[in-house]
C-alpha positions in Angstrom: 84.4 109.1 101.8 85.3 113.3 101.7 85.1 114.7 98.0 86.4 118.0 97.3 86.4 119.9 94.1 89.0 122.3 94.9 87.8 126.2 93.2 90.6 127.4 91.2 92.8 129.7 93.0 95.4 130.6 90.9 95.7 133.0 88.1 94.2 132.3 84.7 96.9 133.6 83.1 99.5 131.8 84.4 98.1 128.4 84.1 97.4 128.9 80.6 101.7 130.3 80.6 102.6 126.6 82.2 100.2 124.9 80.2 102.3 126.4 77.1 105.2 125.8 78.4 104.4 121.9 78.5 103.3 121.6 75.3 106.7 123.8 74.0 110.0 121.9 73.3 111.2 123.6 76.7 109.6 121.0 78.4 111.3 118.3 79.3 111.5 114.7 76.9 109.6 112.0 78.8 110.0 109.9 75.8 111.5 106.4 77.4 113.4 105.6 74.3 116.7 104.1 75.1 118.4 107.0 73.4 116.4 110.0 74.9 115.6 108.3 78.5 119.8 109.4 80.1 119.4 112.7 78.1 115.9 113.3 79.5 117.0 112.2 83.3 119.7 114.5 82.9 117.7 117.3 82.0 115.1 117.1 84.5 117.5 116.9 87.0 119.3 119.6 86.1 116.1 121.7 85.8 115.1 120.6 89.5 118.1 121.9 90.8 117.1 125.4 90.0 114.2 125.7 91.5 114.3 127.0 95.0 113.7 125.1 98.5 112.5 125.8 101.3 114.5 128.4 103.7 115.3 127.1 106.9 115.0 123.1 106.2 118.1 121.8 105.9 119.4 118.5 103.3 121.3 116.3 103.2 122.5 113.1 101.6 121.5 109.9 103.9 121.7 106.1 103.3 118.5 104.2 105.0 118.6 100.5 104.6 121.1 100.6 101.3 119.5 102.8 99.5 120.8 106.3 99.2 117.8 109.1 100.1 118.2 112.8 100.4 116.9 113.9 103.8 115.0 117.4 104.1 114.8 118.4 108.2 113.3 122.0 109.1 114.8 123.9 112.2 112.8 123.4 115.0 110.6 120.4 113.1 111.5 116.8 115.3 113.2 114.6 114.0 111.3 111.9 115.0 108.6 112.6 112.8 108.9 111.7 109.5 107.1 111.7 105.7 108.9 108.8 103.6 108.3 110.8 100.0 108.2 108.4 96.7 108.9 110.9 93.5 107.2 110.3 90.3 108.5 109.6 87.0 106.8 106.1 85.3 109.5 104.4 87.6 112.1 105.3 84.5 112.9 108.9 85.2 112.5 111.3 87.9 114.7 111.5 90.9 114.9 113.3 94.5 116.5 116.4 92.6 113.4 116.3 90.2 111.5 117.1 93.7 113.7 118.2 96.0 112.0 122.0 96.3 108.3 120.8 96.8 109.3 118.0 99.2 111.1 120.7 101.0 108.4 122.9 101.2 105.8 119.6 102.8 108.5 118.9 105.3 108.3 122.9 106.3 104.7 123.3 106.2 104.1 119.7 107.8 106.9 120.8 110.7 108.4 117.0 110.5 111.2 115.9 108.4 111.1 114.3 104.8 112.7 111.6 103.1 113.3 110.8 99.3 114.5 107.6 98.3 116.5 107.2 95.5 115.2 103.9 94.7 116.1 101.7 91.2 114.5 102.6 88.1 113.6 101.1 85.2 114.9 99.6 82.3 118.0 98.9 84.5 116.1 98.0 87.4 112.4 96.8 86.8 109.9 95.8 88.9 110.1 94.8 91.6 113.4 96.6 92.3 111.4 100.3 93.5 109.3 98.0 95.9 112.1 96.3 97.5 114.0 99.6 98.0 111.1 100.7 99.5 110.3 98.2 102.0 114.2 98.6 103.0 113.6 102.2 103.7 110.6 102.0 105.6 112.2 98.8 107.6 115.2 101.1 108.1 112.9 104.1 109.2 111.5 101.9 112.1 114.8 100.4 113.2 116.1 104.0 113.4 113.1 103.8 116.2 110.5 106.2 114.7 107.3 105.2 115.9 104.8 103.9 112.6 102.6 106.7 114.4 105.2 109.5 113.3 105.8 107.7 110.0 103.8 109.6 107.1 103.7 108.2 103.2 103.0 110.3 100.2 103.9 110.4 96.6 103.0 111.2 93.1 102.3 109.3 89.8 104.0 106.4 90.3 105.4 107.3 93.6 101.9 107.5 94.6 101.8 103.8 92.8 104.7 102.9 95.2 103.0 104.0 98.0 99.9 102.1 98.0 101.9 99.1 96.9 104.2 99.5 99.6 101.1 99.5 102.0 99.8 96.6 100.6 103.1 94.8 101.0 103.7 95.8 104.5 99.9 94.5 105.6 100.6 90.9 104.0 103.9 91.0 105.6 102.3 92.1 109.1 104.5 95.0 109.3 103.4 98.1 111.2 101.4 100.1 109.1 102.2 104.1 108.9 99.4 107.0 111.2 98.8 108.1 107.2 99.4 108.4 103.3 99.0 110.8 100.5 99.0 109.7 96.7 99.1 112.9 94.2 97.9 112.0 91.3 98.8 108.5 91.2 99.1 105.8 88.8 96.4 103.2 90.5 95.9 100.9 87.3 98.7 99.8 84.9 96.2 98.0 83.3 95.4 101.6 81.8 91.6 101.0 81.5 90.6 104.2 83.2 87.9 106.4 81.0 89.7 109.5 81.2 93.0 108.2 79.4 90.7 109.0 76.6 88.2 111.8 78.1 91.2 113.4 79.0 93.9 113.2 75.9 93.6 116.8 74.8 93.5 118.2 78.3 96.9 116.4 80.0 99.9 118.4 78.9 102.4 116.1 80.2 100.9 112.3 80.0 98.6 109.7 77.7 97.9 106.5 77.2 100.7 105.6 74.7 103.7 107.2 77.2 102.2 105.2 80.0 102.0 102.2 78.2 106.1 102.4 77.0 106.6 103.2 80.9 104.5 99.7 81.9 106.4 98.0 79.4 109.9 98.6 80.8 109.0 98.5 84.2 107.4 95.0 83.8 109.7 94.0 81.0 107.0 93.5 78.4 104.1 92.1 80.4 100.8 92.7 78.9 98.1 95.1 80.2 95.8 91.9 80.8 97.9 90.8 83.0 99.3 94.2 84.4 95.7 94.9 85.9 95.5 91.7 87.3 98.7 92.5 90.0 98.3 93.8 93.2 101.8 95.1 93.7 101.7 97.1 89.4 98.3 97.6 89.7 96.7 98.6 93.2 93.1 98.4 92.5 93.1 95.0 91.7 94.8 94.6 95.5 92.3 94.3 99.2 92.7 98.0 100.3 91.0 96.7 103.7 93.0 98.1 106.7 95.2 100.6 105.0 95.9 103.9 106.9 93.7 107.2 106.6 94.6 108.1 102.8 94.6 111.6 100.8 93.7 111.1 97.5 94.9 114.6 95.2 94.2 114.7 91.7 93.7 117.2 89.3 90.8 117.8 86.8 92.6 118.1 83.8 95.2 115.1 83.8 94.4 111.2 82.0 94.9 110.1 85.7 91.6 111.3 86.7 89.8 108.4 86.8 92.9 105.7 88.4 92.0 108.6 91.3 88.4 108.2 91.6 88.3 104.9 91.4 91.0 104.2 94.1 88.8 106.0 96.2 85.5 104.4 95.7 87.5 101.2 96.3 88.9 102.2 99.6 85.7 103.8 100.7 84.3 100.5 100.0 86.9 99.0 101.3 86.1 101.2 105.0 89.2 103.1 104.4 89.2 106.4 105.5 89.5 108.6 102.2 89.4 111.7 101.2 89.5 113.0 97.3 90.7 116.1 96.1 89.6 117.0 92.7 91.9 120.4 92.0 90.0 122.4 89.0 91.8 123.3 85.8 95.2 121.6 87.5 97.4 119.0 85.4 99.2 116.2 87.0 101.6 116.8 89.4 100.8 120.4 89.5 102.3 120.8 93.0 105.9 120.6 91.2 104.9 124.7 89.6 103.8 126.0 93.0 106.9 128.7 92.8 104.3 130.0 90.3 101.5 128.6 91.2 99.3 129.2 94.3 97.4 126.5 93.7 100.4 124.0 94.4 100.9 125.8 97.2 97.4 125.4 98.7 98.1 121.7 97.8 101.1 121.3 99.8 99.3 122.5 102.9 96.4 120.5 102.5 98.9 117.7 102.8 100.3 119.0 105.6 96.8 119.5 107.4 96.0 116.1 106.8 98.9 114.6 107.7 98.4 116.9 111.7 95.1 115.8 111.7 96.0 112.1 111.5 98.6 112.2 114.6 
């Protein structure tokens, strides 16, 4: 097991700016309340649409296995090589326009083209609706005839949730397993008994314990934390990590996710998974999403795509 703890690279000034900006009503309503959660989908949408890709990667709208993806493919990058990208959002918001610009700028800097799934959401479509989408899309992905050696998995929050549960699905099942996989900040225990939902209330500008908790709820349709940490396929650390691909764990020092991170990692590493963690200083969750501002999402991008070539 690699641990990094990653120097702060970006200016003081402007993380204290976006950390602001969080906490300001410009920031967007994560609240899952029936009667904010369309209005807040809507909003982050429409604010991911302004930020600015990638030049020279071209997207486009795609359909693998039923469910409608958005496809990113630089010029020049194969086609044959692809990174199968699950966004974030508590599986109740969040959508490939929420991430369109930073998945375009990993496909560029990892020269191989990217996938985003539009999978099912919750309350419409709990669990295990995002899982099943995702098996179809990775199913879909190998009878399109790309190699699992060229197939690459990353994600953030509960996209980095959905890719570990997506790994341990496609091991029981006996399904080729992908060359590698990257969770950013991910959600590793729905069970929400990690120490630094508490360590780490005053320092996360975007989660806590009580949103995550409403996200659990609707995903699971009211099934209680007990139980919650108890499931392989809500809670990965409660699953056998043996035999999973070479894993990139990024997390930042800041966020209540800290410690789902770290213990993911110590598990894996016990596990004889080759892990790497990435402890980013002063970063929040997801911070990757700000690199237009932010050079420390965009040294985070390129450590993904490093991994990812140094696990062909």
């Amino acid at each position: 097991m690699t641990v990094s703890h990653m120097v702060c690279s970006s200016r003081a000034v402007t993380v204290k700016l976006l950390d602001l900006i969080w906490r300001s009503p410009l920031a967007p309503d994560l609240s899952p309340a029936p009667e904010k959660l369309n209005r807040s989908r809507k909003k982050m949408d429409f604010t991911g649409r302004l930020m600015p890709r990638a030049r020279g990667v071209k997207q486009r709208d795609v359909s693998y296995g039923g469910v409608s993806c958005v496809q990113h493919q630089p010029r020049h990058a194969p086609s044959n090589r692809v990174v199968l990208y699950f966004h974030g959002g508590g599986y109740c918001v969040g959508s490939p326009d929420t991430h369109n610009h930073m998945v375009s700028r990993l496909a560029k800097r990892a020269a191989m083209c990217a996938v985003v799934p539009r999978y099912r959401k919750a309350p419409e479509h709990p669990y295990p609706a995002p899982l099943e989408d995702a098996v179809s899309v990775y199913q879909a992905l190998l009878d399109e005839g790309i190699k699992p050696g060229n197939l690459y998995l990353a994600g953030d929050s509960a996209g980095g949730n959905l890719v570990l549960v997506l790994l341990l699905r496609l091991k029981q099942e006996g399904m080729p397993l992908p060359a590698a996989a990257c969770c950013i900040s991910p959600w590793t225990d729905m069970g929400l008994q990690g120490d630094t939902l508490n360590t780490k209330a005053n320092t996360d500008n975007m989660l806590n314990g009580d949103l995550l908790e409403h996200f659990a709820q609707l995903y699971t349709q009211g099934m209680a934390a007990e139980q919650r940490c108890q499931q392989p396929y809500l809670s990965p650390l409660a699953g056998d990590l043996a035999g999973l691909p070479p894993l990139l764990v990024q997390v930042g020092s800041e966020e209540v996710l800290l410690d789902d991170a770290v213990r993911l990692t110590e598990k894996a590493q016990q596990a004889g998974v080759a892990v790497e963690l990435q402890i980013w200083e002063k970063m929040q969750h997801v911070w990757h999403l700000s690199f237009p501002v932010l050079k420390d999402g965009r040294l985070a991008i390129l450590e993904i795509a490093e991994f990812f070539d140094r696990n062909q």
